[in-house]
N, C-alpha and C positions, 0 to 999 in steps of 0.2 A: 577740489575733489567734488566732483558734479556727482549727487546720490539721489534715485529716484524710488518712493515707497508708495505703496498700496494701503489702504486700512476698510479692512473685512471689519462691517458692524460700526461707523459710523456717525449712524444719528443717535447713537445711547452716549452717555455719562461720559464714560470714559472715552470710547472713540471720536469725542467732541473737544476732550484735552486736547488727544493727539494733532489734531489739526492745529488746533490753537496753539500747541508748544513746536511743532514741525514745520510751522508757515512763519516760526519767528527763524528761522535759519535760510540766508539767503542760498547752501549749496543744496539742501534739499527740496525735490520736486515734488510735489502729490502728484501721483499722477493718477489716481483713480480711487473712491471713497463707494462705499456698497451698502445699503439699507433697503428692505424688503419694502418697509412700511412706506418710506418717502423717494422709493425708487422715481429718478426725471424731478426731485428738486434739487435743488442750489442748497449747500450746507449753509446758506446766510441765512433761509427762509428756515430754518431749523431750529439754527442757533445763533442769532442775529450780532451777537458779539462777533462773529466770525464775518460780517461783512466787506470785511477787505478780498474776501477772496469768493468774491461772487459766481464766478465759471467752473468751481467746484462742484459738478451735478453729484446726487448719485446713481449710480448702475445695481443692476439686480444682481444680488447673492451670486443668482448662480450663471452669470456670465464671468466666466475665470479666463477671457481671450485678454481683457484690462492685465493680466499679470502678468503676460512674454514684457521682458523687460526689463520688472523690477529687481532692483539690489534686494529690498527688503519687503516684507507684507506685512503688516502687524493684523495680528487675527482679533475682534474686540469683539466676539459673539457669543452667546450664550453656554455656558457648560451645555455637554454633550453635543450641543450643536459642531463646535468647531472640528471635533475628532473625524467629524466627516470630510471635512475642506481639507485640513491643512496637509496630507499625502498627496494632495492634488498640486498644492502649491510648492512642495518640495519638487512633484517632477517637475514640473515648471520650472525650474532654477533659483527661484527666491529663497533668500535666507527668510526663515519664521520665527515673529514673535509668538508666541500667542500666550494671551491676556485671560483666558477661561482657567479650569481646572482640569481639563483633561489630559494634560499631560505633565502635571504636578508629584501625581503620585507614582513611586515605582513598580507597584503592584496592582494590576488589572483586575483582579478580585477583590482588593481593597476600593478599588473605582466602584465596582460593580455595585459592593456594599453601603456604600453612600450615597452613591449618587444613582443606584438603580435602573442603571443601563452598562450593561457588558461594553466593554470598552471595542471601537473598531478600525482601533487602530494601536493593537497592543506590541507589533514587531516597535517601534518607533519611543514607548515607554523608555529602552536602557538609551537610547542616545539622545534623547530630550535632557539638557544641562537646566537646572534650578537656576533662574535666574535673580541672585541674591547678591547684587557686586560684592560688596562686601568680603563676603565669606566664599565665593566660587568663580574669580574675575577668571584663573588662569583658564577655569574648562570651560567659560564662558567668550572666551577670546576663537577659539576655536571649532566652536559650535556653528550647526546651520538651523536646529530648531532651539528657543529658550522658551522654559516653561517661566513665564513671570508669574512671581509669586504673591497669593493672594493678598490682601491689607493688610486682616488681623495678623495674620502670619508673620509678616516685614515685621512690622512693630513690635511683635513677641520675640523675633529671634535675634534681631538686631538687640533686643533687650536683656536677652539672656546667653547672647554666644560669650561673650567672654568669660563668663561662669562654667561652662558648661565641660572645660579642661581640669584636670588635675584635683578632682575630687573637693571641688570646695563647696560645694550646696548638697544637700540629701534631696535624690532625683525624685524620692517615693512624698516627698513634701509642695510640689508646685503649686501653687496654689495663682490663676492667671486672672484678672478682671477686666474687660476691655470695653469700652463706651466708642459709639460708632455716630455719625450723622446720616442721616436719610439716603442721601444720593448712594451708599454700601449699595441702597437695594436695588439699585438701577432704577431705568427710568419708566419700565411700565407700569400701567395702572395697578395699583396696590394698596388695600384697603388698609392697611396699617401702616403707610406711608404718607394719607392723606394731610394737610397741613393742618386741619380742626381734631385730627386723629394723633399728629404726634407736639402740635403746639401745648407750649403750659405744661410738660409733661413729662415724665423719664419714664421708663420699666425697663425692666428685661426682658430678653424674647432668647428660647433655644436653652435653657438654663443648663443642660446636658444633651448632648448630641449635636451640635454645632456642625457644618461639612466641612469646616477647616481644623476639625480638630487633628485627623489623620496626619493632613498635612504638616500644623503643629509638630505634632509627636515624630512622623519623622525627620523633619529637621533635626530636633534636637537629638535625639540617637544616633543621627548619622554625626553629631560632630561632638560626644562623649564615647562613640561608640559601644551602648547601653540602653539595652529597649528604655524606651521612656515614656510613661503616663500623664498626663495633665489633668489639673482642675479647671475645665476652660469655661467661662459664661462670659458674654456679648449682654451688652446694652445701648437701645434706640436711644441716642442724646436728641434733644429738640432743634438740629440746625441743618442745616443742609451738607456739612463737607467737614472732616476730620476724624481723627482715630484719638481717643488717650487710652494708652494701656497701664495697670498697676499691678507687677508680680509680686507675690508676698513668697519668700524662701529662706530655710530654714540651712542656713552655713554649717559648716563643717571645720571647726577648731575657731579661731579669736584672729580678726583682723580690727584697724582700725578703721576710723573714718578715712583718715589721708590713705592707710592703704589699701579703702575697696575704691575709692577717688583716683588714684594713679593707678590701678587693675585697669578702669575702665578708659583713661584718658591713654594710658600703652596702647592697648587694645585698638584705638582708632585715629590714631594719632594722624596717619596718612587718608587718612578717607576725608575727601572733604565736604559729603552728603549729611555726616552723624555728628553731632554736635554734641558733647559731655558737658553739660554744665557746670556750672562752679556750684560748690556746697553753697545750701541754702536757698538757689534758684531750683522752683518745680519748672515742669514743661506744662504747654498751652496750646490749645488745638489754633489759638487766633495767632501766635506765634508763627508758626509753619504752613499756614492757611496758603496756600496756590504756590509754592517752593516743595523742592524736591528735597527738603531736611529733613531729617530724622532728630528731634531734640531727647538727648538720654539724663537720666537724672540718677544716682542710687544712694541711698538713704540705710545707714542703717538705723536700727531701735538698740537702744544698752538694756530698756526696759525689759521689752522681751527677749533680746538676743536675736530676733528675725533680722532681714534684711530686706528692704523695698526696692525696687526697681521701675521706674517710671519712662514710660517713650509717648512720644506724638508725633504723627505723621500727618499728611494730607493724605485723607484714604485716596485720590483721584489723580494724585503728582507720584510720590516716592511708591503711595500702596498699587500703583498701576499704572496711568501713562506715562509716570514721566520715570518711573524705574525702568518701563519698559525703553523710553529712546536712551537712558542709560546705558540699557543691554547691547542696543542698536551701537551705539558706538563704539562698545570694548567691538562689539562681531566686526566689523568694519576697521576697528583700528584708530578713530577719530578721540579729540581729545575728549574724555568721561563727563564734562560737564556742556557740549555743544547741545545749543537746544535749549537748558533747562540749566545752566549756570544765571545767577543773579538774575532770578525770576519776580516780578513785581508781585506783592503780593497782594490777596485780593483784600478789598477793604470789609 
């Protein structure tokens, strides 16, 4: 099965995965790569690790003639920005990833309010499928646009869907903690991403008002069906690439250890992206560093009666390209791990 894709947005972070995980499968083709800034260079002269595939120019944004053709386009450009392209690229014929937030949330006034731009492409919001294999393979099989969902978001909800049935946590209790590495912020110049800026270093950044909080909260409502509120705060860790999330929640009647352990290894027994550890193993951002894993952990305390819940992803593999060639392969039909099955990890 001969499969040829596009990737809008390129020379940033995540569109530099893409190539890198799409150029390890001999049936797929690039056949055209797009960045404003290094429009007419060679993705090697970019991203030099990519030099195996030196005749990879890119083309300007906005020449959309590169897309007659494609099975797929992965959209990897700026929130707001993409909302513009991607009705272009559905007339066109291509199935759409797209990798932004613009077509994340259900409600165009909830866009509006976060992200502060009126959405322009709101007919398109109800048939844009959440792209969370996981939790949404079947409408995900089906679809011709997926909304791939943000990092923090993967690792929260991947962390908390098994909970989130049958009344076992108090929803008014979440309480979420999440630590990010740099490249989250993508790759333009940013003075709080500088290396003398975040070397030697931790804080928090966003303590309240987060733009993935929305997104958070509905996820999880939509799968208690139950508005639902978070306590969300983010933290700048000092390394370039990974996510660890720590959920602190407050249970609902007396389990044990063995059975919030078997809750959570049912729960994902078939997936083979999400890894439950065994008691007594935490997760680790250098664990799942350049792999498409999700590594979950859940802990309870006897002390307080809380219960912990620990995930780690690669914000740049599972939190976005490589969930996204995930997506790509349920839309298409291909087996779920082509691409990005036993992926080397980075050292």
């Amino acid at each position: 099965m001969s499969i040829t894709v596009g990737i809008q947005g390129a020379s940033g972070y995540t569109g530099g995965e893409l190539v890198r995980l799409l150029a390890r499968d001999p049936d797929i083709s690039i056949k055209f790569v797009t960045s404003q800034r290094f429009a007419g260079q060679p993705m090697s002269a970019i991203f030099p690790h990519l030099i195996n595939d030196p005749e990879l120019v890119c083309t300007p944004l906005n020449d959309l003639s590169v897309v007659e053709g494609c099975d797929v386009v992965f959209c990897a450009l700026p929130h707001v920005t993409s909302m513009g392209v991607v009705p272009e690229l559905l007339k066109r014929g291509a199935k759409v990833v797209d990798l932004s937030a613009d077509f994340r949330l259900d409600d165009a006034d909830i866009y509006n309010e976060w992200y502060g731009e009126a959405h322009k492409a709101p007919e398109l919001l109800s048939e844009a499928v959440y792209g969370l294999p996981e939790l949404y393979r079947s409408n995900i099989k089906k679809a011709r646009l997926v909304a791939n969902p943000g990092c923090y978001p993967t690792s929260i909800l991947l962390a908390l869907a098994p909970l989130m049935q049958d009344n076992l946590i108090e929803l008014d209790s979440l309480v979420i903690d999440s630590k990010s590495g740099t490249s989250g912020a993508g790759r333009s110049l940013n003075q709080g991403s500088l290396f003398s800026e975040v070397s030697e270093g931790f804080r928090s950044y966003k303590a309240v008002g987060h733009r993935h909080t929305p997104e958070i909260e509905q996820g999880l409502s939509q799968l208690c069906g139950k508005k639902v509120f978070v306590r969300f705060s983010p933290h700048l860790l000092p390394q370039s690439r990974g996510i660890l999330t720590t959920c602190h929640l407050r249970p609902v009647g007396k389990k044990s250890a063995k059975e919030w352990q078997e809750l959570y290894t049912n729960f994902y027994a078939n997936e083979q992206f999400v890894r439950v550890l065994e008691p007594g193993n935490l997760p680790g951002t250098n664990y799942v560093r350049g792999s498409n894993y999700c590594h979950l952990s859940v802990v309870p305390d006897p002390r307080t009666g809380w219960l912990v819940v620990v995930s780690t992803i690669d914000n740049l593999v599972k939190g976005a390209a490589g969930q996204a060639v995930q997506n790509m392969n349920i839309m298409l039909g291909r087996n779920e791990d082509a691409a990005i099955g036993q992926l080397p990890l980075f050292p």
